[in-house]
C-alpha positions in Angstrom: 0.0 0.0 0.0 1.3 3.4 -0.9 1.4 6.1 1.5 0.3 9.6 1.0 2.6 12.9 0.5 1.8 15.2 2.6 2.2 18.3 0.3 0.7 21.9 0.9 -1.3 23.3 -1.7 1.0 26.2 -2.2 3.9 24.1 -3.1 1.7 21.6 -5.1 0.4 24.8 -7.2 4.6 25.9 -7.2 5.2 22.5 -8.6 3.0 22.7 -11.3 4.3 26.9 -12.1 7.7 24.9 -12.6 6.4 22.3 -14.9 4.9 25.0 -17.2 8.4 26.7 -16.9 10.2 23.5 -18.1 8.1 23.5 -21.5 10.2 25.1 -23.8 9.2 28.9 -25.1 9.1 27.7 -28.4 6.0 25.0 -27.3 4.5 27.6 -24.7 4.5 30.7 -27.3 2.0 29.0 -29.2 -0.1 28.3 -26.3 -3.3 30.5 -26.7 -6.7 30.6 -24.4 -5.7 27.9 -22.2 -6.0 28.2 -18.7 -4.3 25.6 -16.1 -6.2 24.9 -13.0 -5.0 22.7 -9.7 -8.0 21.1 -8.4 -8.1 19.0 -5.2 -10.5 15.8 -6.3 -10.2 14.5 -9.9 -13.9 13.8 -11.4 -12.8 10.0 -11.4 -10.4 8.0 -9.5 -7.2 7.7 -10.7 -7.5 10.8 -13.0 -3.9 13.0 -12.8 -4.6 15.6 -15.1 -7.4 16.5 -18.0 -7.6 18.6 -20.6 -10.5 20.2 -21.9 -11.1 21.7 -25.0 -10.4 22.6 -28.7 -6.8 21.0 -29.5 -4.7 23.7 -31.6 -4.8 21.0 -34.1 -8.5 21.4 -34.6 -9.0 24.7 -34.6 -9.8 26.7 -37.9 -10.6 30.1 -39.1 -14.1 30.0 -37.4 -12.1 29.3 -34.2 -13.2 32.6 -32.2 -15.0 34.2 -28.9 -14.8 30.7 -27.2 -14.0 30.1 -23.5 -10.9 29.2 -22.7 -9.6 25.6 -22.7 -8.9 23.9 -19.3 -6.1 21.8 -18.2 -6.7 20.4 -14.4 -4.0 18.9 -12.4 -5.2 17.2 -9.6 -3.3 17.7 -6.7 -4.6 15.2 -3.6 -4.6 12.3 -6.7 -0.9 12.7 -7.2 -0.7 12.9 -4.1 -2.0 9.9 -2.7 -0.2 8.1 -6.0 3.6 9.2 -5.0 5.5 7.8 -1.8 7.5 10.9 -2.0 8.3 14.4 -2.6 10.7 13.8 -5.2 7.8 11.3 -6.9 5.5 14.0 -6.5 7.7 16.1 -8.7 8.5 14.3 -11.3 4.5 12.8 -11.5 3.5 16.7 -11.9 5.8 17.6 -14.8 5.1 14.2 -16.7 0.8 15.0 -16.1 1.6 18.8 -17.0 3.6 17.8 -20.4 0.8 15.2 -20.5 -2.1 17.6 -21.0 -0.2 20.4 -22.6 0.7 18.1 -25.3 -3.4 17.3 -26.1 -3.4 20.4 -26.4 -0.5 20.5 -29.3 -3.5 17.6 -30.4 -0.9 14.6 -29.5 -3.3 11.4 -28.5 -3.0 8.7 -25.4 -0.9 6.0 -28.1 1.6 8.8 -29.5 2.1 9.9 -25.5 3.1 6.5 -24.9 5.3 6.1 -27.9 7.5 9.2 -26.7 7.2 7.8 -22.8 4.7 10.6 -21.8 2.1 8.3 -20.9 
């Protein structure tokens, strides 16, 4: 049985500040009306991250006025998934390159393929 890292929700939120920060500019300056949320409870067990939305892949001319798209990271799920700080570190940058790249319109599969998954 795993244990559970005690982590504040400050540092968690830090964590995931420096995960964005890892993404190279060249990735993140194409990143447009995204937002990227920590929540406490994913909406299923076993859920690290989501994203939500229009991938950049999909979007056309008509693309315009929508809300922004949403990437959750779930921070009591990695957590509770980690048996320590350092896990809880590296789990965060893999869900936050995880989501950001569905947003880049990368699938599940191809994230596995690059060892993402």
């Amino acid at each position: 049985m795993r244990g559970v890292v005690e982590l504040s929700r400050r540092r968690f939120e830090e964590l995931v500040a420096d995960a964005l920060d890892s993404i190279p500019e060249e990735l993140t300056s194409l990143i447009d009306n995204v937002v990227v949320t920590v929540e406490d409870e994913p909406p299923e067990p076993g859920l690290l991250g989501l994203y939500e939305g229009v991938p950049l892949t999909e979007r056309g001319e008509s693309y315009a006025g929508v809300l922004p798209d949403r990437i959750s990271i779930y921070w009591r799920e990695i957590c509770a998934v980690c048996e320590t700080p350092e896990q809880v570190v590296a789990e965060v940058r893999v869900t936050v390159v995880h989501e950001v790249a569905h947003y880049f319109g990368i699938d599940d599969a191809r994230l596995h393929e690059l060892g993402w998954g």
